[in-house]
N, C-alpha and C positions, 0 to 999 in steps of 0.2 A: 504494500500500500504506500502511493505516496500522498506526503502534501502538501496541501496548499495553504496561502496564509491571503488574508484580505483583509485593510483596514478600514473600517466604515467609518461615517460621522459619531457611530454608537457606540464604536468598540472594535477591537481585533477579532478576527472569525477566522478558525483553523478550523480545518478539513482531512481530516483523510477518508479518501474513498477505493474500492478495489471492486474488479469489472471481470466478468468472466462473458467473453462475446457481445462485448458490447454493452450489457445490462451490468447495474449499478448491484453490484450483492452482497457490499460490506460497507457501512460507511458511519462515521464517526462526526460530530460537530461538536468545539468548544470553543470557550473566550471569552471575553469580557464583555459582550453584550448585554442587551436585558430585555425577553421577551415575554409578554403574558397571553395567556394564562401560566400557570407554571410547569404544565406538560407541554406547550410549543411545541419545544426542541425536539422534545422524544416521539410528536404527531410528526413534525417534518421530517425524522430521518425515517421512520415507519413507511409514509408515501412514497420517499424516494428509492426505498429495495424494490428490486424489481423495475425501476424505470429505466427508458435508454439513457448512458450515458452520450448524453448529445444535448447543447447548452438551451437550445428550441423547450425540449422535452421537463429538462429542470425545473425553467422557471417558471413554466405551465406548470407543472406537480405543485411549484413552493407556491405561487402565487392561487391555487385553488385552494390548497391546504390553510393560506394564511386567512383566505373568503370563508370558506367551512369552519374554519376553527375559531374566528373572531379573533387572530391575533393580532399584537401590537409588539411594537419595537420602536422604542423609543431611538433616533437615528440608524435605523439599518433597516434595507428594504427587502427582501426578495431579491432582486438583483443584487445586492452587497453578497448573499448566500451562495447564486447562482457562481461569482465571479472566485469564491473561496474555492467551490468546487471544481470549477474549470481549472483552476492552477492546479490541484490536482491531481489530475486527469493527464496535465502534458507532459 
């Protein structure tokens, strides 16, 4: 697994993610952000096993996760996550 590292306006957001065929089947999120509810985190890496690793597919998963789940983040978006991820990934 490698990773990534992404500094948002919220916080530092580390990544490690691991892919077998393309799809996302291990993935880890931590940092110094602050997301509520207090399960967030653990709803977002939940939706993204099994997704393609492909940056289109991410922010679609993070960005429905964060509609469904009512979450917040105080400075960091969805694309702050997606961008932790893609580093990554390369």
């Amino acid at each position: 697994m490698k990773q990534g590292i992404h500094k948002s306006k919220g916080g530092l957001i580390r990544s490690f993610v691991g892919t077998e065929n393309g799809i996302i089947d291990d993935i880890s999120i931590s940092g110094d952000f602050f997301l509520f509810p207090e399960e967030a985190l653990s709803k977002i890496i939940e939706e993204l096993k099994g997704a393609a690793a492909k940056r289109e597919e991410i922010q679609k998963n993070i960005e429905a996760t964060y509609k469904k789940e009512n979450i917040q983040s105080p400075g960091t978006t969805p694309s702050d996550f997606t961008e932790s991820i893609m580093k990554s990934l390369e």
